[in-house]
N, C-alpha and C positions, 0 to 999 in steps of 0.2 A: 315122730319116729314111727314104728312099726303101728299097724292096726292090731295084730295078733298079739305083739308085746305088753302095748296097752290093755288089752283083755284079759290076760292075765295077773295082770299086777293090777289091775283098776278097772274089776268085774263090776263095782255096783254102780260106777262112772259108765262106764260102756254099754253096760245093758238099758241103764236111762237112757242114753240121745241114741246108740247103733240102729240102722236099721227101723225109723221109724214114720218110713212113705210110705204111703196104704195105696193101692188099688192100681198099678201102674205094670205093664208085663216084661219092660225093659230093665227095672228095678229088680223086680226079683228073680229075672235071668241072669244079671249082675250079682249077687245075692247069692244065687248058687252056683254059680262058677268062679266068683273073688278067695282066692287063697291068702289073701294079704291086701295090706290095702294102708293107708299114712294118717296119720292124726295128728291133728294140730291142737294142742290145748294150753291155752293159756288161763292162767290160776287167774283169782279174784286179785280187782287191783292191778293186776302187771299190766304194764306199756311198755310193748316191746319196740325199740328204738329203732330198727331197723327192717323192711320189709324181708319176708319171706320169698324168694323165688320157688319155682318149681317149674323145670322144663321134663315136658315127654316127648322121647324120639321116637316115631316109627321106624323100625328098620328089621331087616331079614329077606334073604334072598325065595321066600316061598309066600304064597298068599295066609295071613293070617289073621288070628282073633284076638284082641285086646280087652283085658277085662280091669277095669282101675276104681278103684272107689278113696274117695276121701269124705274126712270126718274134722269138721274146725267146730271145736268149743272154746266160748269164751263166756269165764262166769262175768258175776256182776263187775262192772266198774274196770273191765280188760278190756285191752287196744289193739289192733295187729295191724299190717298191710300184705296181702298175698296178692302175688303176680304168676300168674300159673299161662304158661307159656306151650303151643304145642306145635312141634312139629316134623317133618319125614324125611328120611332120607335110605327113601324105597322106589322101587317102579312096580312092587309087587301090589296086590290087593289087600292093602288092610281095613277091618275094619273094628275100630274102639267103642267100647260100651263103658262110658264113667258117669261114676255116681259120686254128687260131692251132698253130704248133710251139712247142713250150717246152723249152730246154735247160738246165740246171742242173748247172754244173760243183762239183768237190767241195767241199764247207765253204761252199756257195753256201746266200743265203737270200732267198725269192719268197715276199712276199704278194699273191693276184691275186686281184679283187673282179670281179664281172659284175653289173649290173644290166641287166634290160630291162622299160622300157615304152612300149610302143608303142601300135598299135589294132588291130582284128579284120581289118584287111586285111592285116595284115603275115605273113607267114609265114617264120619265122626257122629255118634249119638250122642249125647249130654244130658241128664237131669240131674238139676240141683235145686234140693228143695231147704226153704232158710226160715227161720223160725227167731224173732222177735220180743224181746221183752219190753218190759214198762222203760221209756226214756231212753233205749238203745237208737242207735245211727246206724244205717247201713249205706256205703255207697257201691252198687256193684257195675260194673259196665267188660262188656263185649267188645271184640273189634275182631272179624272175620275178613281176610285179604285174599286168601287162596286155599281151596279144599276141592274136594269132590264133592261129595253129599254132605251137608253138615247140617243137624235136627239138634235144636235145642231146648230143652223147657224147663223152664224157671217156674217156680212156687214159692210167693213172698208170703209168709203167715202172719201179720201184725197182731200178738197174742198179749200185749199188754201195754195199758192207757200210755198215749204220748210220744210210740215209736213214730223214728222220722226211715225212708227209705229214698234215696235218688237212684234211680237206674237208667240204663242208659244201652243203648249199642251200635254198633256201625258195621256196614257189611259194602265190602268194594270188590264187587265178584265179574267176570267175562267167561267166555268162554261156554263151558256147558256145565256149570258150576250149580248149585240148589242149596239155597240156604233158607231155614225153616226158624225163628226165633218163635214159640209158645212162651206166652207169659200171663201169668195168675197171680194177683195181687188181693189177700183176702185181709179185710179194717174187721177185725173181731173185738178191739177195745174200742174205748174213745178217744179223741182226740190223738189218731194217728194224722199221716201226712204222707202221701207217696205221688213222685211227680217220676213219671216213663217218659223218654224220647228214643226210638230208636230210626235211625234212616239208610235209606239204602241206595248205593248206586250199582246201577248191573248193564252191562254192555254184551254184543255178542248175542247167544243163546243162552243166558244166564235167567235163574230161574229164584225170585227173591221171596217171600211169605213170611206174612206175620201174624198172628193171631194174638189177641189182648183183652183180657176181661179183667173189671177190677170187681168185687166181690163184699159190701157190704153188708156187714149181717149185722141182724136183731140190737140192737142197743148200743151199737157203735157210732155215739151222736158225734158232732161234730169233728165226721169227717174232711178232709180235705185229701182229695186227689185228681191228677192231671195224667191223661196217656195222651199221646202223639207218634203216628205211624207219616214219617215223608220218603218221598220214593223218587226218585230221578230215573228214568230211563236214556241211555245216550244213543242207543242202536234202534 
C-alpha cells in the first residue's frame, strides 16, 4: 500500500529500513521530492502464493519529472514474487528518478523481475539497493527492450552468513538507445554465493555499458562468486 500510510501506522518499522542509501545524489533528490511512494511488506513466515505486479505508465501531454520510490520488506522466513513492469505512452520528454530498497530478513526468499519498454523520450534512472540476511535467496534480473537513456544501479549487500543471490540482465537496444547496468555486489558474512550474468545485444547507434565490482570484505571466508559481462554487436 501507501508509503506515507505505512509511516504512520508503522513509524518504528519504517524508520528501521526507509531511506537507508548513504552517499548517492540521485537518492536523495528522490528523497526530497517523493511525496508518496509503495511498500511491500510481508510479515514473518508469509508466502505469498501469488506474484505481485506493478506497471508504471509514462504519459502526459507536457515534458516531465517522475519521482517513484519503493520499499519491499520481508522479515524472517517470507516469500514473495514482484514483477515491476515500465512503460510509455508519451512522445513528450519524460524523465523518472526510482528508488526501490529491498530488505530481506533471514531464511527469506525474493524473486524480483524488471522489465522496461518504453520510447526514445523516456529517460529512466534506477537505483536499487537490497540488503541480505543470514540463509536469504535472492533472484533478481533485468530485461531492457526499448528506452531512451536508461542508468541502472544495483547494490547487493550480503550482510549475513549463507546468503545466496543470482542476478542476471539482458538489454536488446538499436537505434540511439544507452543503457548503463552499475552493479556492486558486497560478501560482508561468510559463506555467501553470488553468481551475475548480464548480456547485451545493440544494433544501430546503440550505446551499451556495464560496470561490475564484487566487494569482499574482511572475514567473509569462503566466498563464492562469479560475474560475466557478454556483449554481441550486430551493426
Amino acid at each position: 500500500g501507501s508509503l506515507t500510510w505505512f509511516a504512520e501506522r508503522h513509524p518504528d518499522i519504517f524508520s528501521s529500513y526507509y531511506n537507508r542509501i548513504d552517499g548517492d545524489a540521485l537518492v536523495s533528490l528522490n528523497t526530497l521530492l517523493a511525496q508518496d511512494g509503495v511498500v511491500v511488506y510481508v510479515g514473518e513466515g508469509v508466502k505469498l502464493t501469488e506474484p505481485l505486479q506493478f506497471i508504471n505508465l509514462a504519459a502526459g501531454g507536457v515534458p516531465m519529472l517522475t519521482i517513484r520510490r519503493l520499499l519491499i520488506i520481508l522479515e524472517q522466513g517470507a516469500e514473495a514474487t514482484v514483477l515491476h513492469c515500465n512503460h510509455a505512452a508519451t512522445r513528450q520528454q519524460h524523465t523518472t528518478n526510482e528508488v526501490c530498497e529491498i530488505f530481506m530478513g533471514e531464511g527469506s526468499r525474493l524473486q524480483y523481475y524488471s522489465v522496461e519498454e518504453t520510447t526514445p523520450n523516456v529517460h529512466q534512472l534506477d537505483t536499487t539497493d537490497i540488503v541480505q540476511q543470514a540463509h536469504s535467496r535472492l533472484e533478481y534480473a533485468t530485461v531492457t527492450l526499448h528506452s531512451g537513456l536508461s542508468r541502472r544501479g544495483v547494490t547487493i549487500r550480503m550482510a549475513g552468513e549463507g546468503a545466496e543471490a543470482e542476478v542476471s540482465g539482458l538489454v536488446v537496444a538499436d537505434g540511439e538507445q544507452h543503457v548503463d547496468n552499475n552493479l556492486l555486489v558486497v560478501h560482508s558474512a561468510e559463506s555467501c554465493r553470488s553468481d551475475m550474468l548480464y548480456k547485451y545485444i545493440l544494433g544501430d547507434q546503440a550505446v551499451g555499458a556495464f560496470a561490475g565490482k564484487v566487494l569482499v570484505e574482511a572475514g567473509a571466508q569462503h566466498t563464492d562468486s562469479q560475474q560475466t559481462n557478454a556483449n554481441l554487436c550486430v551493426s
